[in-house]
N, C-alpha and C positions, 0 to 999 in steps of 0.2 A: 558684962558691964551694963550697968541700969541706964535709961533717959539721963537720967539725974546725972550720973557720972558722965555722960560723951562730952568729950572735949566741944568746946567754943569751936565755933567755924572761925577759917581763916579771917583775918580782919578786911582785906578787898571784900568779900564776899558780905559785909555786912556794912560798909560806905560807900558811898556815889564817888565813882571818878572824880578824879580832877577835870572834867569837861563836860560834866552832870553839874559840879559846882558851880564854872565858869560860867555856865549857863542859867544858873540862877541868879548868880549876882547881876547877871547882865538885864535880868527881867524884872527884877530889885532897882534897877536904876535907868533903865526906860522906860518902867511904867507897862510894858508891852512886849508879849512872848514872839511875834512877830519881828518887831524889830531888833531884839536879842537873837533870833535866829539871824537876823541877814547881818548882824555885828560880827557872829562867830564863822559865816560862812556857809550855815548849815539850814536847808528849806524847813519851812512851820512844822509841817509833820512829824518832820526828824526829830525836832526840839519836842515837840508836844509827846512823842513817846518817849521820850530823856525826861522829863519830868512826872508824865508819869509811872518810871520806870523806878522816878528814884522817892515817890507815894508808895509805891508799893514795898518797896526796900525798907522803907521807914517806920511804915506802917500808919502813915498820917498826911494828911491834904497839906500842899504846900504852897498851892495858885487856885488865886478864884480867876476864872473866868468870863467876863463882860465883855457887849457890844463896847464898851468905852475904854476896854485895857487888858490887861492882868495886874492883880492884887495879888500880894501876898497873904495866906492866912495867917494871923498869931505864932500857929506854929510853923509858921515858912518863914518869919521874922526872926525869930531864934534859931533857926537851921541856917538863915540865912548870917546872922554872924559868927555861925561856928563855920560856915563854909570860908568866909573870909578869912580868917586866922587857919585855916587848910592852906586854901590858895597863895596866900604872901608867904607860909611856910614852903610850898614847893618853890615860887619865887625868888628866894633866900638858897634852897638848894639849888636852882637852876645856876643861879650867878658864880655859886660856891665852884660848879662843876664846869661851869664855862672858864673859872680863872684858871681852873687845874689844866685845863685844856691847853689854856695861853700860855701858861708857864711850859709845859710842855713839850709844846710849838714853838718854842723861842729858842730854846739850848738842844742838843743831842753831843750826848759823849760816848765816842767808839774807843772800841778797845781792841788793838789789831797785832797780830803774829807779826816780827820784824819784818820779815819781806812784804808781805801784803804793806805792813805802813808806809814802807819806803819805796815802792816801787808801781803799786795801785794805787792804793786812796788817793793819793794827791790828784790824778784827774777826775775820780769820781768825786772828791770835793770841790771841786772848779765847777763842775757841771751842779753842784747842788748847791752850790752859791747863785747860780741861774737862776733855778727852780725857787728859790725862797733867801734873799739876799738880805735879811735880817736875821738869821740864822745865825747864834753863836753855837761854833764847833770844838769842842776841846778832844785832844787826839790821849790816849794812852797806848804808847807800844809797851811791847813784851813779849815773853814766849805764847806760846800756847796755854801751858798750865795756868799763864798770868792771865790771860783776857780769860780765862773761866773763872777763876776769882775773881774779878773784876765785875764779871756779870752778875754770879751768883751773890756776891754782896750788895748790889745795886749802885753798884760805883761806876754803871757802864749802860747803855741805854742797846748797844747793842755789838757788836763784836764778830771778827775773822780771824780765822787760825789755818794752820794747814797742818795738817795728820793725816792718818788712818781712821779714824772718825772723828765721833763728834763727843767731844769730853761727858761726863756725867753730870746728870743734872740740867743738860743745856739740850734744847732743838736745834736743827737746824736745816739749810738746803745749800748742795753743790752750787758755786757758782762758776767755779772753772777751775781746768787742771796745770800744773806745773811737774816740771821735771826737774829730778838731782840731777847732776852732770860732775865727775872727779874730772876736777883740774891742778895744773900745777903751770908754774913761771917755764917760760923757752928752756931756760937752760935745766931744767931736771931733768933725769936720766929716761922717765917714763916719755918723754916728751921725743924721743928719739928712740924709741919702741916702732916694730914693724908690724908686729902684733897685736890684739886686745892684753890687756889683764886676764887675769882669773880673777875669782870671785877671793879665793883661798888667800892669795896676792895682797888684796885690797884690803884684808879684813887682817893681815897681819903687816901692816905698815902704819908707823904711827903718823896721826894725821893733824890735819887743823882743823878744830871739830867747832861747831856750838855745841852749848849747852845743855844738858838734859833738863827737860821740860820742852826743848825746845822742836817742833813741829818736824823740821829738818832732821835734827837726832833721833827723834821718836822712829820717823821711813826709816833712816840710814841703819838703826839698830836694828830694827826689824829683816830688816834685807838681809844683812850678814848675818841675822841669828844661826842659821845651820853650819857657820864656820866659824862658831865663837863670839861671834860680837866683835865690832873693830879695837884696835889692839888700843893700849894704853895712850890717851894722844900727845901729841905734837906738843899742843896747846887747844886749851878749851874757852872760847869767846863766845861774848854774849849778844852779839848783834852780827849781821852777814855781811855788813860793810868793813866790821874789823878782819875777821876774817878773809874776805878778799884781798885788802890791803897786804895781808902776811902776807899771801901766796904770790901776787905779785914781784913782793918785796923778796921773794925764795925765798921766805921760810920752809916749805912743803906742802905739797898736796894736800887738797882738800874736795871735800863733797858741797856743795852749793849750786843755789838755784838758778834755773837756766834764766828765767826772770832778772837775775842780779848779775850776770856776766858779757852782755851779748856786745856790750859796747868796748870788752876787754880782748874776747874770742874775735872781734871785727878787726881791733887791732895788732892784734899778737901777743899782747901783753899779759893771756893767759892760753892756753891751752887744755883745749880737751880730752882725755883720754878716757876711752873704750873700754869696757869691761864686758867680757864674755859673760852671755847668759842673764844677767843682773839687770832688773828691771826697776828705777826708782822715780816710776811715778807716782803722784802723788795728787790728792783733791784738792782744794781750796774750798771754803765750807764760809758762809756766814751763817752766827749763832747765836742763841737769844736763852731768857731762861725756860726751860719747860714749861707751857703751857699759856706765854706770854708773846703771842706775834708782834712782831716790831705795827707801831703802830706813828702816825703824824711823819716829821722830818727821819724816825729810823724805814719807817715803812718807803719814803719816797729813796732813801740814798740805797736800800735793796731791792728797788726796782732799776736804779743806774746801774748797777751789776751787772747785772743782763745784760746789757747792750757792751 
């Protein structure tokens, strides 16, 4: 490729800063490169190599300098009004980027796994009504599958689920773990067992299940995978508080979070049972979309997590 053909140098590389300009308009309307320096903050020197930094960039005198001031030359008159249509343009984008900021800052909409909504956020939203008490909060529950739609379409600022990872398409970081627990009402027959379950057992008993999509089903299938997957269910619901209710109610047994029972286990109203060998813990994960860390009121309510 000849002279003639190499591209243009980048456009920064052939204009003065935004702080090259400021500073000339400053010396434009004080008369004096001195007092344009202690306007901006910045000692004589400093300024005196900023302008002529930004002579040499140009290729042309910008400031005369006298015992009585600093003058502009001709050509620092005409630099000096294209510097100004610079400047109120970044001005214009500053404001632009500060409202995006406010609006921002003002709403945060989460998108939460039925247990995490029902039985977390509510105190981590208490405590970030603290933190920033102008804050409007709009909640969407749902499955797991749900709050990754919800992210990935931008219908959600930032999002909890509980699985085996972290859906596609989304980031995310543990925030803490929960445990399945199979329960059933006093009077079913497992409830008068002396023994665990088998694994074999549980995975052929029809149950009272959520949903598939949903965090809960996602463990639960996984865990019986090597004995089939759990059998045909019971009944299949789409929130864990329906579900609790059946089993109380003695519909049957079911798998749910230890998180959503403890007030039932305290009073008998449901019962635990045991399963030999079978492990179903599980993470709790907040999650964002790839590449996009929660940032303002999402960033402050995944720092109340932690705690």
């Amino acid at each position: 490729m000849s002279a003639r053909e190499q591209p243009p140098s980048p456009l920064a590389h052939r204009v003065p800063d935004l702080g090259s300009l400021e500073l000339l308009l400053a010396v434009a309307r004080l008369g004096s490169l001195g007092r344009a320096a202690r306007e901006l903050g910045i000692t004589q020197p400093a300024a005196s190599g900023r302008v002529r930094s930004m002579e040499r960039l140009l290729g042309v005198a910008l400031v005369e300098r006298s015992p009585r001031g600093s003058q502009l030359t001709p050509s620092g008159v005409l630099v000096t009004d294209w510097a100004r249509r610079v400047v109120e343009a970044a001005e214009a984008f500053d404001a632009g980027a500060q409202a995006l900021r406010t609006r921002r800052d003002s709403r945060l909409r989460v998108a939460a796994s039925m247990t995490i909504a029902e039985y977390l956020l509510p105190g981590w939203l208490v405590a970030l009504r603290t933190l920033r008490p102008g804050l409007a909060v709009s909640l969407l529950a749902g499955n797991s599958a749900a709050v990754a739609e919800r992210l990935l379409s931008g219908e959600a600022d930032l999002g909890f689920v509980e699985g085996l990872d972290v859906p596609s398409g989304l980031d995310g970081t543990v925030i803490g773990h929960d445990r399945l627990v199979v329960v059933t009402a006093p009077g079913h027959p497992w409830a008068r067992r002396r023994g665990p379950l088998e694994v074999a057992e549980l995975a052929a008993a029809p149950l009272i299940l959520r949903e598939r999509g949903s965090g809960t089903r996602q463990v639960l299938d996984a865990a019986l995978a090597g004995s089939g997957g759990p059998a045909a269910p019971l009944l299949e619901l789409a929130s864990t508080t329906a579900a609790k209710a059946a089993v109380v109610g003695g519909a049957g047994p079911s798998v749910l979070s230890e998180l959503a029972i403890g007030e039932e286990l305290a009073a008998r109203r449901l019962v635990e049972i045991p399963v030999a060998g079978l492990s179903l813990r599980r993470a709790l994960r907040a999650v964002w979309p790839t590449g996009h860390r929660p940032a303002g009121p999402a960033r402050d309510l995944l720092g109340l997590t932690a705690g």
